[in-house]
LUMVEX-411818 format. One record per atom (N, C-alpha, C): residue number from 1; residue in three letters; atom name; x negated, y negated, z negated. Coordinates in pm, 1 decimal. Layout:
BEGIN
NODE seq type atom     east    north       up
NODE NUM  Ala   CA        X        Y        Z
...
This chain:
BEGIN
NODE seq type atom     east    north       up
NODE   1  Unk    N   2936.6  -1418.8   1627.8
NODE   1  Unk   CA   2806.8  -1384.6   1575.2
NODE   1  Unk    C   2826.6  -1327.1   1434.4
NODE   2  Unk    N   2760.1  -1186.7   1426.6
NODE   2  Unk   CA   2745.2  -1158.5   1273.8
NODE   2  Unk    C   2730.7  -1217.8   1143.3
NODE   3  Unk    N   2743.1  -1235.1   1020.1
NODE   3  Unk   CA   2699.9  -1256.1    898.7
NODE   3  Unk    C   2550.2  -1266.2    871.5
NODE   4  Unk    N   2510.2  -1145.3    929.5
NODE   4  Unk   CA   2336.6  -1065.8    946.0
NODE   4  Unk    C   2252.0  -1146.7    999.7
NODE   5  Unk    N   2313.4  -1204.6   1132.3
NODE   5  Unk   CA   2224.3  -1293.5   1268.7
NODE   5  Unk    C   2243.9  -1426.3   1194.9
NODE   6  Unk    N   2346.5  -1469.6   1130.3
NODE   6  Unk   CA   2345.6  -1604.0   1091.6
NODE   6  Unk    C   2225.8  -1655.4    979.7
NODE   7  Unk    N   2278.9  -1496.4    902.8
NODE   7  Unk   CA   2111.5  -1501.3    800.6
NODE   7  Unk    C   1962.4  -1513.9    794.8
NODE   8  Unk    N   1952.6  -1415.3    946.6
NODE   8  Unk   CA   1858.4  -1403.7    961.0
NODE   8  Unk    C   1778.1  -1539.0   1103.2
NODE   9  Unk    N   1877.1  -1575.6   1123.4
NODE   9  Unk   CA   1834.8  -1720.0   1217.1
NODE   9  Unk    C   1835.0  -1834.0   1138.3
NODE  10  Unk    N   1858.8  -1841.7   1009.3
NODE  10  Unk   CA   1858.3  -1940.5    886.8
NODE  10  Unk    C   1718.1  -1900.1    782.2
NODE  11  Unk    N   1700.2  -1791.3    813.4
NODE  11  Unk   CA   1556.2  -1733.5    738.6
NODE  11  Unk    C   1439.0  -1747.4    802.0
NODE  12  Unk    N   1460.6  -1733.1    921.6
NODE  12  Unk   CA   1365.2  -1779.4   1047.2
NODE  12  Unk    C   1323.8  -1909.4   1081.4
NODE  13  Unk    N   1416.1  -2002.6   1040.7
NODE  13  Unk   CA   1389.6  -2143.2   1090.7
NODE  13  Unk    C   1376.9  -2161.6    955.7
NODE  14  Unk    N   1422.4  -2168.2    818.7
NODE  14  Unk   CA   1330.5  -2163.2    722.5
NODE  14  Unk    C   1185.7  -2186.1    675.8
NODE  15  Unk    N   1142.8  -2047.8    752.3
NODE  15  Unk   CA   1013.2  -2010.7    723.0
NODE  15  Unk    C    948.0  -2096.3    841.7
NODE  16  Unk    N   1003.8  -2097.0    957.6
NODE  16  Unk   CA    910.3  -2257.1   1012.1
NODE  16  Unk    C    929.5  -2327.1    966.0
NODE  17  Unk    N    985.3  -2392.5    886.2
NODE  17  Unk   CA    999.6  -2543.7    837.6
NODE  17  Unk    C    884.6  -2521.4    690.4
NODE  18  Unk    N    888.0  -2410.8    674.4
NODE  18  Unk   CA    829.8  -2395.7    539.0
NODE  18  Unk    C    632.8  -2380.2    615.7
NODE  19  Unk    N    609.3  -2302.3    681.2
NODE  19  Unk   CA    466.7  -2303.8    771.7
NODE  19  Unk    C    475.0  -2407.5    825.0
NODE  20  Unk    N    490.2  -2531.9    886.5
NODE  20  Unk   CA    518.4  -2634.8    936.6
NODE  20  Unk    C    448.2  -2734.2    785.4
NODE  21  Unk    N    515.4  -2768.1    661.8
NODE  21  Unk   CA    480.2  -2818.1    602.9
NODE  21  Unk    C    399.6  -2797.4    539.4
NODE  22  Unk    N    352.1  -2671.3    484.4
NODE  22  Unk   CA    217.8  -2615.7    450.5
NODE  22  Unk    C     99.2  -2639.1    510.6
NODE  23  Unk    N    157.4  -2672.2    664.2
NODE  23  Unk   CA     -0.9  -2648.1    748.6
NODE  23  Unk    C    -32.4  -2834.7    688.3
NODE  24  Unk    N     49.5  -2903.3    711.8
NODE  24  Unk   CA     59.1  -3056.1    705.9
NODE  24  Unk    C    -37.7  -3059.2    570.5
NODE  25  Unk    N     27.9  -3006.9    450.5
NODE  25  Unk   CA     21.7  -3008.3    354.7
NODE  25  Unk    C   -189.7  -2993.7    365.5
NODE  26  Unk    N   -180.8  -2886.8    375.1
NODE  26  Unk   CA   -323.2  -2819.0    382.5
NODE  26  Unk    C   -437.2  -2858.4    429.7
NODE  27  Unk    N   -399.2  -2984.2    550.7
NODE  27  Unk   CA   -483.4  -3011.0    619.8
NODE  27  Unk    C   -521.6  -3181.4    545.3
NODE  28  Unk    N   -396.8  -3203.1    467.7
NODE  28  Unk   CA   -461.4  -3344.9    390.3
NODE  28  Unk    C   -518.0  -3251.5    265.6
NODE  29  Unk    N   -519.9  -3206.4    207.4
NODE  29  Unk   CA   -595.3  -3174.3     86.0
NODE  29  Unk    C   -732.7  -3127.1    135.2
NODE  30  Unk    N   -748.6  -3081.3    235.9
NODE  30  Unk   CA   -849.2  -2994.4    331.8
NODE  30  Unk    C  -1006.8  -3080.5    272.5
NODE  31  Unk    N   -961.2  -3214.4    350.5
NODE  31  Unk   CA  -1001.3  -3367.8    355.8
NODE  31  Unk    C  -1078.7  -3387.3    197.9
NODE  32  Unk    N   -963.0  -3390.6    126.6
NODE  32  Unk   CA   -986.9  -3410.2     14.8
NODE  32  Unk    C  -1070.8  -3335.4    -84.2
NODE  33  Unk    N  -1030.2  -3162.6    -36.1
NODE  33  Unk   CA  -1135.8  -3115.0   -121.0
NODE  33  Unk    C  -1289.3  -3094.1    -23.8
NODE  34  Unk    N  -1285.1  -3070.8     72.3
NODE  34  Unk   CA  -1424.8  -3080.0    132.6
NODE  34  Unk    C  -1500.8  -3198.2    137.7
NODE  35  Unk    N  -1429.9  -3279.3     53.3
NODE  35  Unk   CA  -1487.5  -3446.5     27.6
NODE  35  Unk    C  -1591.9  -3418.4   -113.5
NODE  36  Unk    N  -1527.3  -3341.7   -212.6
NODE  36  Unk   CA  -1569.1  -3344.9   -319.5
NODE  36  Unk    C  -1622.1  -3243.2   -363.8
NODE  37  Unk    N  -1605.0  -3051.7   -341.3
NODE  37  Unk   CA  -1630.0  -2923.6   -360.9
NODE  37  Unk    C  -1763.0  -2886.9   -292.2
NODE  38  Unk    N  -1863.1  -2907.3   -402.6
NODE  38  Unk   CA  -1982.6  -2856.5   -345.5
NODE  38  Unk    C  -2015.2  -2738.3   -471.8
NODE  39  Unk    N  -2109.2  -2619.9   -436.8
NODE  39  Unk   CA  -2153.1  -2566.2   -512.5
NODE  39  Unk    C  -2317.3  -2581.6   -535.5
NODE  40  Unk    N  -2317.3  -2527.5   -656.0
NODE  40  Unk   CA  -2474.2  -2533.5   -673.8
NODE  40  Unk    C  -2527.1  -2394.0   -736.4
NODE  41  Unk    N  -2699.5  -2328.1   -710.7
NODE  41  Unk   CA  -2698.6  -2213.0   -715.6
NODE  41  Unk    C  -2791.0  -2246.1   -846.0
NODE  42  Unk    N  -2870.9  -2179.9   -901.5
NODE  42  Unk   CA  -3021.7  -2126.5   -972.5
NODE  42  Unk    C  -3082.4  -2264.7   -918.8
NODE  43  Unk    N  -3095.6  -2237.9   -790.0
NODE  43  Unk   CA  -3244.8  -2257.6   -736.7
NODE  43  Unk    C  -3193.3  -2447.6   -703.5
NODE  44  Unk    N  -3089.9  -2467.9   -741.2
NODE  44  Unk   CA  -3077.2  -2608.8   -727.2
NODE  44  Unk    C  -3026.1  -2700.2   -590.9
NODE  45  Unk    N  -3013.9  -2557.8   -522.9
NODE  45  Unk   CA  -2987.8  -2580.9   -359.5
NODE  45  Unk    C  -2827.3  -2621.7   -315.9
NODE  46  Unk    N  -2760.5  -2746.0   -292.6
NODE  46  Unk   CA  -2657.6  -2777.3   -251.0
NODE  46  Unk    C  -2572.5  -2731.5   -152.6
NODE  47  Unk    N  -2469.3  -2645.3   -196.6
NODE  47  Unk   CA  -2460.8  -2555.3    -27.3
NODE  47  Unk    C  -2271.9  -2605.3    -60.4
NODE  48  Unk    N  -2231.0  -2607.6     53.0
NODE  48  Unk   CA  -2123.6  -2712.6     60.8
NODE  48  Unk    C  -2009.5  -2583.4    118.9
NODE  49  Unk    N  -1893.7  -2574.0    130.2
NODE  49  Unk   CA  -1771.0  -2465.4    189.3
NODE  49  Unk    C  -1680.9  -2517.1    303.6
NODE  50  Unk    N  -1737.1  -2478.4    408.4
NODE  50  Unk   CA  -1680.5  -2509.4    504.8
NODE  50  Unk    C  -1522.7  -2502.6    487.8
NODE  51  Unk    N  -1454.4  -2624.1    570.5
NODE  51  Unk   CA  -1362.1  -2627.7    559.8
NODE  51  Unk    C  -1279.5  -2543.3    584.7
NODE  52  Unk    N  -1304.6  -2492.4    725.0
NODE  52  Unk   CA  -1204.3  -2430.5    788.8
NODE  52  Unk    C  -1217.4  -2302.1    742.0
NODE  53  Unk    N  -1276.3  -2244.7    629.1
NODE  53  Unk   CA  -1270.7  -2152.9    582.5
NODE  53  Unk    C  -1173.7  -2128.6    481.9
NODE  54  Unk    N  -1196.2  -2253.4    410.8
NODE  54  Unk   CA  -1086.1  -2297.2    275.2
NODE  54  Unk    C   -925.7  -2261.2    315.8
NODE  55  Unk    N   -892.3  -2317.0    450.3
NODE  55  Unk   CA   -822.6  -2307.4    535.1
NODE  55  Unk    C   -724.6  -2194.2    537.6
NODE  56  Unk    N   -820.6  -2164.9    649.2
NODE  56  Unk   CA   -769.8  -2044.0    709.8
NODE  56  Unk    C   -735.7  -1924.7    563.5
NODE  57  Unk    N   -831.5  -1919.1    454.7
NODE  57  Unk   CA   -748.1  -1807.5    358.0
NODE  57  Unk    C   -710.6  -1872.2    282.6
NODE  58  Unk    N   -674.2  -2003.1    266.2
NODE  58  Unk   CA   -533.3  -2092.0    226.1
NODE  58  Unk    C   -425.8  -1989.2    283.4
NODE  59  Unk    N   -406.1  -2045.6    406.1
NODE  59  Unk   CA   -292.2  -1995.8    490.8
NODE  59  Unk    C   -308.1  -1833.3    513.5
NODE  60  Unk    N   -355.8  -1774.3    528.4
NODE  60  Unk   CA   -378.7  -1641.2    523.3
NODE  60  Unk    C   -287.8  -1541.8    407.8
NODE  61  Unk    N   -351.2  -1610.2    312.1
NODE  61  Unk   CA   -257.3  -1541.9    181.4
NODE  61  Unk    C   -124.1  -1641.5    171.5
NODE  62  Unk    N   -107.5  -1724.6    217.9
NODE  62  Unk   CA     73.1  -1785.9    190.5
NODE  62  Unk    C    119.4  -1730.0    305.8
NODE  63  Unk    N     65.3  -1638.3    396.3
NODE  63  Unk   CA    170.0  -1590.3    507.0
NODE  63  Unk    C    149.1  -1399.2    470.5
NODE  64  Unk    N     91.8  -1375.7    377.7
NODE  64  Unk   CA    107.9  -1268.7    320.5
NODE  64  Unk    C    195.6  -1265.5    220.5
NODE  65  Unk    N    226.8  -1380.7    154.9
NODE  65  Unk   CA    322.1  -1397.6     40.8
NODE  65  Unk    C    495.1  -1376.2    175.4
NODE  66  Unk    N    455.7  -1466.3    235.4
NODE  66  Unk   CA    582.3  -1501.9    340.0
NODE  66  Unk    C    613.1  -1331.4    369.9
NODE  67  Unk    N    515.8  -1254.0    428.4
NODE  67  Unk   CA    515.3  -1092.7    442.7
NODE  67  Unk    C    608.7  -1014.2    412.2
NODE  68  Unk    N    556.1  -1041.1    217.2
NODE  68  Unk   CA    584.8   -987.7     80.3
NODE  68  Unk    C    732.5   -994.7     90.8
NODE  69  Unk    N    769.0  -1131.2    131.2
NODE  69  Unk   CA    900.4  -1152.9    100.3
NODE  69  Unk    C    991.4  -1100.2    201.3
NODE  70  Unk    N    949.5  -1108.8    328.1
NODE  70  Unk   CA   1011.5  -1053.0    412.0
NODE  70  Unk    C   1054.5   -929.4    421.4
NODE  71  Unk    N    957.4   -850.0    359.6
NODE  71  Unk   CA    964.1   -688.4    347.6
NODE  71  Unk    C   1107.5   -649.9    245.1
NODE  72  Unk    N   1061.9   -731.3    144.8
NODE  72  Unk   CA   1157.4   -716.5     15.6
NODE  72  Unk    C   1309.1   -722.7     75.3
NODE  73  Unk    N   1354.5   -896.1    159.6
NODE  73  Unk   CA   1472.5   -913.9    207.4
NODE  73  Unk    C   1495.6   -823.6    334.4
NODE  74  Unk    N   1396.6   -747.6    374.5
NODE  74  Unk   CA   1439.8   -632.7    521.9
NODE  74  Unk    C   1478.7   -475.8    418.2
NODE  75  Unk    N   1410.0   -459.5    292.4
NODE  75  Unk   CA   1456.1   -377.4    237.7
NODE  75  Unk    C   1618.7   -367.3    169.8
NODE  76  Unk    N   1649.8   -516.3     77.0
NODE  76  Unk   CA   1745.3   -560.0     30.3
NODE  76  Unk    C   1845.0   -534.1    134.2
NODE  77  Unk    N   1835.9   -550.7    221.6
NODE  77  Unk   CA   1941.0   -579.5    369.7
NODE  77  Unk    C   1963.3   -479.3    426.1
NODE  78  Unk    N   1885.8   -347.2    386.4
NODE  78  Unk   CA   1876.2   -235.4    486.0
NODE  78  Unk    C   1841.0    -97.6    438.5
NODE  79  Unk    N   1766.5   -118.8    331.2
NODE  79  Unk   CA   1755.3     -9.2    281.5
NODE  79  Unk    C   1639.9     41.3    341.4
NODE  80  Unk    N   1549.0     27.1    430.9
NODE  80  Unk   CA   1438.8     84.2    527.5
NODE  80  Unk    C   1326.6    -79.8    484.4
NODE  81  Unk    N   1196.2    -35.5    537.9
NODE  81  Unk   CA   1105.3   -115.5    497.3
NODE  81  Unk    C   1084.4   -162.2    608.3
NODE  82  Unk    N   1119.1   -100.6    764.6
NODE  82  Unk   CA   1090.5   -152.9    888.0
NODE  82  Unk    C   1220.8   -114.6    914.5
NODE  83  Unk    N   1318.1   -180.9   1000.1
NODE  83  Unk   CA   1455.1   -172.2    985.1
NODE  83  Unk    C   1439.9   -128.8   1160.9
NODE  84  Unk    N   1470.9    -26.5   1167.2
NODE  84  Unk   CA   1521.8     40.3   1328.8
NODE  84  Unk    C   1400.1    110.3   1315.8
NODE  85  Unk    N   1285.9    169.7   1217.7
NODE  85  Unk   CA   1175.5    236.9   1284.4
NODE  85  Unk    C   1187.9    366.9   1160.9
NODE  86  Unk    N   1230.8    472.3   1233.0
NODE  86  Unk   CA   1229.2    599.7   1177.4
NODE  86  Unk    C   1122.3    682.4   1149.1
């Protein structure tokens, strides 16, 4: 097996172990802040942020960061931004 494949099957299981604990991570604070995060407007009206909103662009933007990085180490590695697409 290549140098390349070893890297890139160590970068891969990585980044699950790393989404794996984030989600864990995310879903106890979730708890915690939809326990306590309410807003209030003018008019005095209590309107509360659904969780699974908090959520989902929690994780949304840390798998755009994950993206970011990926692009960078497919560039570093290759010189191309999509590696085999001409």
């Amino acid at each position: 097996m290549s140098p390349l494949a070893v890297f890139l099957i160590l970068i891969v299981s990585l980044t699950a172990l790393l989404v794996a604990s984030l989600t864990k991570q995310f879903q106890e604070e979730n708890l915690i802040y939809s326990n306590k995060n309410q807003m209030t407007n003018s008019n005095t009206k209590t309107k509360t942020i659904e969780k699974e909103k908090v959520v989902a662009e929690t994780l949304n933007g840390r798998f755009a960061m994950i993206g970011l990085i990926a692009a960078v180490g497919a560039y570093l590695t290759t010189g191309q931004i999509i590696p085999g697409f001409v």
